[in-house]
C-alpha positions in Angstrom: 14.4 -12.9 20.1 11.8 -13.0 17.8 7.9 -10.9 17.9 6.3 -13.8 18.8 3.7 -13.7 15.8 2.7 -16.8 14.1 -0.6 -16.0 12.2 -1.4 -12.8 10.8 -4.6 -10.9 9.2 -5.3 -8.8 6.7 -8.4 -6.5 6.2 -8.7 -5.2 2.7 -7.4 -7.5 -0.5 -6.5 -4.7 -2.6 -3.4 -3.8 -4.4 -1.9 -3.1 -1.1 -3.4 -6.3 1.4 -3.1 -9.0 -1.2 0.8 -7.6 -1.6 1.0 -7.6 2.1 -0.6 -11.2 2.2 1.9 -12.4 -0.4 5.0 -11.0 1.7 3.9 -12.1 5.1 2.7 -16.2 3.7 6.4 -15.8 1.6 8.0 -15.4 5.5 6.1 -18.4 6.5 3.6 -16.6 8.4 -0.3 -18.1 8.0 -2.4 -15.8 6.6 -6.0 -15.1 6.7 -7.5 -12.4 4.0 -10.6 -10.7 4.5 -12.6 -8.5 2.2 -16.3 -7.4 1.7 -16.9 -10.2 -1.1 -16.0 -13.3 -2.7 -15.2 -11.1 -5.7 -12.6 -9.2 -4.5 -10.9 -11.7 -2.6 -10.5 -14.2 -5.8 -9.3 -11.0 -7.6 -6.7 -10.5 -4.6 -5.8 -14.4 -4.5 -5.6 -13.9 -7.9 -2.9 -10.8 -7.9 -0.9 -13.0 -5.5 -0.8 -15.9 -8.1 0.5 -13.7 -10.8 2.9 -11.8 -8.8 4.3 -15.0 -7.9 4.5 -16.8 -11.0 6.4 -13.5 -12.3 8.9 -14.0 -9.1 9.4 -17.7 -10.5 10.2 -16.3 -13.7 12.7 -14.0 -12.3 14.1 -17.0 -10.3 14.5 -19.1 -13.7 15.5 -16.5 -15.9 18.5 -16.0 -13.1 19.2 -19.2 -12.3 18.1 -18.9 -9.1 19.7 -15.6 -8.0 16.4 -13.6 -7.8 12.5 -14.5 -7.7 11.5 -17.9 -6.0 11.8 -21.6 -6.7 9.0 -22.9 -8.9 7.8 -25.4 -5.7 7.6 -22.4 -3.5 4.4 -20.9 -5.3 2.0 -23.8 -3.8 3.5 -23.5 -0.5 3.1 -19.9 -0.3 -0.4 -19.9 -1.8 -1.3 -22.8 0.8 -0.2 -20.9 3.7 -3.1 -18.3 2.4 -6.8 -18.8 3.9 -9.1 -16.5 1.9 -12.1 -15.7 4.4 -15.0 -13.3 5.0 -15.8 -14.1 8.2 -14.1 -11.7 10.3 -14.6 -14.2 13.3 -11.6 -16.0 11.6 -9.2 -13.0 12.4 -9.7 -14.1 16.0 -7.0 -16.7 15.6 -4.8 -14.4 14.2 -2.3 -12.5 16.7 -1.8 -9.3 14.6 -4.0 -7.9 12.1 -3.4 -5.6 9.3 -5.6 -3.4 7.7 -5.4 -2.4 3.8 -8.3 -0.7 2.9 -8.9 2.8 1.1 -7.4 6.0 2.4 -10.3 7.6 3.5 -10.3 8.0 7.4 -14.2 7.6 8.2 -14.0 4.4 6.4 -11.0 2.8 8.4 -12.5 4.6 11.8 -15.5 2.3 11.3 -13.7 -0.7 10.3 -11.3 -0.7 13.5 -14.2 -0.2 15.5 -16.1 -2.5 14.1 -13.6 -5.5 15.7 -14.7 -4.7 19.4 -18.3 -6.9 17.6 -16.3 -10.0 17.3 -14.2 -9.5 20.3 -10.5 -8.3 18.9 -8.5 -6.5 20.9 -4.8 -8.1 20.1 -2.0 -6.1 17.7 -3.7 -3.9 15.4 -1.5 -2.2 12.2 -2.9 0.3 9.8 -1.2 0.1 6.5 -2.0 4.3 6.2 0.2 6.2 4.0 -0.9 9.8 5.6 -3.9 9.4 8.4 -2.9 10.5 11.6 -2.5 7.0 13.7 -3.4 8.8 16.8 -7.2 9.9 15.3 -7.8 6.1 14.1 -6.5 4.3 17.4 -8.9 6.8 18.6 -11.6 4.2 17.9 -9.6 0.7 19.1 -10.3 -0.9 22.5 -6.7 -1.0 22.9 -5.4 2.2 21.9 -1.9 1.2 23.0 -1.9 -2.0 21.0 -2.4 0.1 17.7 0.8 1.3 15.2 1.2 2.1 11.9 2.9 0.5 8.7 3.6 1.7 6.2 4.2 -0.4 2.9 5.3 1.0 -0.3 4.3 -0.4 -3.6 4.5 -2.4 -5.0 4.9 -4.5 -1.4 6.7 -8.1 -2.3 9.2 -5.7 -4.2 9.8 -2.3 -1.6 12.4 -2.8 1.1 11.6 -0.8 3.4 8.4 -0.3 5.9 7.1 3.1 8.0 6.3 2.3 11.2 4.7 5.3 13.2 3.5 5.2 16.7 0.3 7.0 17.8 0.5 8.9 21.1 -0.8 6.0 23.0 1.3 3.4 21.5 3.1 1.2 23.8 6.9 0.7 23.6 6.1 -3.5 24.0 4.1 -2.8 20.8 6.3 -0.5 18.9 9.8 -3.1 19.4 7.3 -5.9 18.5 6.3 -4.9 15.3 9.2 -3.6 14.8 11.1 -7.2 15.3 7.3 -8.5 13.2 8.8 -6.0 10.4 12.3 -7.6 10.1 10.8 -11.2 10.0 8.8 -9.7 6.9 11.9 -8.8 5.2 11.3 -5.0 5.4 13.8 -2.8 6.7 12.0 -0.7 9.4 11.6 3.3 9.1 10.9 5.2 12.1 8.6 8.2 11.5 6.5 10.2 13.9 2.4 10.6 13.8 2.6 14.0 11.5 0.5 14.9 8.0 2.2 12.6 5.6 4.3 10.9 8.4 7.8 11.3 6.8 8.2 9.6 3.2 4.9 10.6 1.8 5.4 14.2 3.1 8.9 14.3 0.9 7.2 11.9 -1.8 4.1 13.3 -2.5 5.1 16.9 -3.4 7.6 15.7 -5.6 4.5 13.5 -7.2 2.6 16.5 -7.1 4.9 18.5 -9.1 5.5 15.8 -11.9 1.7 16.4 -12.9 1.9 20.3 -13.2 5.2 19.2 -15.5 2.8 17.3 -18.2 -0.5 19.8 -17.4 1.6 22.4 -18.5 3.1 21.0 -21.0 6.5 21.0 -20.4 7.0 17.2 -20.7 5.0 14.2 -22.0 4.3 11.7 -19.3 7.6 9.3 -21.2 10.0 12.2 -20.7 9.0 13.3 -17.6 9.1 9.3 -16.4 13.3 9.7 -17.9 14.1 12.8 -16.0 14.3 10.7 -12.7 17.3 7.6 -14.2 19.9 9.9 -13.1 18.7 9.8 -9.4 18.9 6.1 -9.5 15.0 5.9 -9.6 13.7 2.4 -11.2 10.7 4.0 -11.6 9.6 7.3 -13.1 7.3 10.1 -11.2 4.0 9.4 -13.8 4.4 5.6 -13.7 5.2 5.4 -9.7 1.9 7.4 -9.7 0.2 4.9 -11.9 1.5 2.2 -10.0 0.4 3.5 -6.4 -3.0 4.8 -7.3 -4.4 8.0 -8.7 -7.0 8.3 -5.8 -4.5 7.4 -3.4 -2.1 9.8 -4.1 -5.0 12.4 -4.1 -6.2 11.7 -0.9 -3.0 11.7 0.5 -2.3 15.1 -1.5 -5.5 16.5 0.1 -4.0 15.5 4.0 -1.0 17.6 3.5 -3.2 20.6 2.2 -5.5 20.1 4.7 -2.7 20.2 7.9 0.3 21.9 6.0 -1.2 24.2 3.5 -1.8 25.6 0.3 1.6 24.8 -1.2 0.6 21.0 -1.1 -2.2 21.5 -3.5 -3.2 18.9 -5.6 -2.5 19.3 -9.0 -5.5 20.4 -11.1 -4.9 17.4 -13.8 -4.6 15.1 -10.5 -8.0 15.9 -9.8 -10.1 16.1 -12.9 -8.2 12.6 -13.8 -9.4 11.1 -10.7 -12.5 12.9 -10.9 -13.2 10.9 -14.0 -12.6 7.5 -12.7 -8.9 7.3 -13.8 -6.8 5.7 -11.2 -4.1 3.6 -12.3 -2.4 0.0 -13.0 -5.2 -1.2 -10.3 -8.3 -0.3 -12.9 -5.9 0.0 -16.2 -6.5 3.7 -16.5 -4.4 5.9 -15.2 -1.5 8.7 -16.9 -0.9 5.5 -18.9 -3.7 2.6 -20.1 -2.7 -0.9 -18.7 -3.7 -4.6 -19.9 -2.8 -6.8 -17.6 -0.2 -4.4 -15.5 1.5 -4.1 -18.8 1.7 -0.6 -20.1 0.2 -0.1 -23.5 -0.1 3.4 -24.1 -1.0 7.1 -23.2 -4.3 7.8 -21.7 -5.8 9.9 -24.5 -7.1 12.0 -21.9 -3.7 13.1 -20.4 -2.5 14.0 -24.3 -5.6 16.0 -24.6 -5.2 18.1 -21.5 -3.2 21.5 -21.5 -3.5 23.8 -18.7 -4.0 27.2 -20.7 
C-alpha cells in the first residue's frame, strides 16, 4: 500500500529544498520548486545539476555500485518544473517547505497558501520549530507534519517526522509510507525544543566551537577527534556543511525552551554575526570554492577567547 502521492512541492530552493527536490524527482516523483526569484531557483536547479553529475561520477568510478547512471541525470532533471507561481503548487498533493529557520517567516508563508486555495498535505522541513505553533496558521491543522531532512539530503538516510498536536494519524502513516518511497528511513520524534536529533546534535555542535574558541583544538583536529565514532564527517565541517545561521538559530530554540546550558557558543555568534555561514556562502569555520574546502577562515585562526 503505497501514500498515494504522485506530485510533490517544494517552497524554498535552498541548500535544503533543492536537496529535497533532487531526492523526491530521483524516486520518480514530479516536482515543482518555488522560490522568491528566478535567481535563486537557477542557483537551486543549478545545485541539483552538480550534485548529480558528482553521483554519476560516483556511479562510474564504481562501476555502477554507487551514484547513478549517466542517462538518469536528464530524466531526473526533467521530472523537475522550476516555478514561481505558487498557483502551480495546486496540482501538487503534498507540499514541502524549505525555507529559513526563523518562525515568523514560515508562519507567514503557510498562511499565505489559504490566498491560492491549498489546503492538501503540508510538511515543514524544521529542524527545531515547534510544529504545533506553525500548524497554528494552516487551514488544516490536521493535514500539517514535520520532516525533518538532514544534510546533506540526497546523501542522509534517515528523516524526522514529528506530529503537531492536531496531526491526524491518516496524515502521520501517510507521510510516513511518502518517507519510505523517498528512500529515507523514518524517525519518530515528538513536538519538543529541538525535537529529538537536533536536541542531542546541537549541543554536541555547540561544544565543538568552545573547543577551537578556546583554543584547545584547531578546527582540523577537532574535525579528527570524531573518526573513532564512525563519524564521516567532523563536528566544524558538519557545521560548515549545515549552516552557521542554522545551527544558531536552532542553538537559540533550545536556550530559549531548555535553558542556559544550551547557550550558543560566543564564536558561533560573532561568526554569524559577521555574515559567515558556511559551504552555502563559502565562508564559514572553513573558506569554500565551489563546495571544495580550501582553507581556514582567517577569522576563526584569529579568534581566542581570553
Amino acid at each position: 500500500m503505497g501514500s498515494g502521492i504522485h506530485k510533490v512541492g517544494v517552497l524554498g530552493m535552498g541548500l535544503m529544498g533543492s536537496g529535497i527536490a533532487q531526492v523526491a524527482a530521483t524516486r520518480n516523483f514530479d516536482t515543482v520548486v518555488i522560490d522568491v526569484s528566478p535567481q535563486i531557483v537557477g542557483k537551486g536547479m543549478e545545485r541539483i545539476r552538480d550534485s548529480l553529475k558528482l553521483l554519476v561520477g560516483s556511479y562510474r568510478k564504481s562501476s555502477g555500485k554507487t551514484g547513478i547512471a549517466p542517462d538518469e541525470e536528464e530524466k531526473i532533471m526533467a521530472r523537475i518544473e522550476p516555478s514561481m507561481d505558487r498557483r502551480d503548487l495546486l496540482a501538487c498533493d503534498i507540499l514541502m517547505e524549505a525555507v529559513i529557520e526563523d518562525e515568523p517567516a514560515k508562519k507567514q508563508l503557510i498562511s499565505s497558501l489559504a490566498e491560492i486555495g491549498y489546503d492538501k498535505l503540508l510538511v515543514s522541513n524544521t529542524s527545531s520549530i515547534s510544529i504545533t505553533r506553525l500548524a497554528s496558521v494552516y487551514t488544516t491543522p490536521e493535514k500539517f507534519i514535520g520532516m525533518h531532512f538532514m544534510n546533506p539530503v540526497p546523501v542522509q538516510p534517515g528523516c524526522e517526522l514529528i506530529r503537531g498536536f492536531l496531526t491526524s494519524d491518516e496524515t502521520f502513516q501517510t507521510v510516513t509510507e511518502f518517507c519510505r518511497e523517498l528512500g529515507k528511513e523514518p524517525i519518530r520524534a515528538e513536538d519538543k525544543a529541538g525535537f529529538g536529533i537536533n536536541r542531542m546534535f546541537i549541543p554536541f555542535l555547540n561544544e565543538s566551537v568552545k573547543v577551537i574558541e578556546e583554543g584547545i583544538m584547531s578546527c582540523e583536529d577537532a574535525d579528527k577527534t570524531t573518526i573513532c565514532l564512525g563519524h564521516k564527517m567532523g563536528p566544524i565541517t558538519t557545521l560548515d556543511y549545515v549552516g552557521l545561521d542554522t545551527t544558531l538559530a536552532i542553538a537559540q530554540v533550545l536556550e530559549r525552551e531548555l535553558g542556559p546550558a544550551y547557550k550558543p557558543a560566543d564564536l558561533l555568534s560573532k561568526l554569524v554575526a559577521a555574515g559567515f555561514y558556511g559551504i552555502k556562502n563559502g565562508r564559514g569555520f572553513y573558506l569554500w570554492d565551489h563546495g571544495k574546502k580550501v582553507g581556514i577562515n582567517p577569522a576563526v585562526q584569529r579568534y581566542l577567547r581570553k
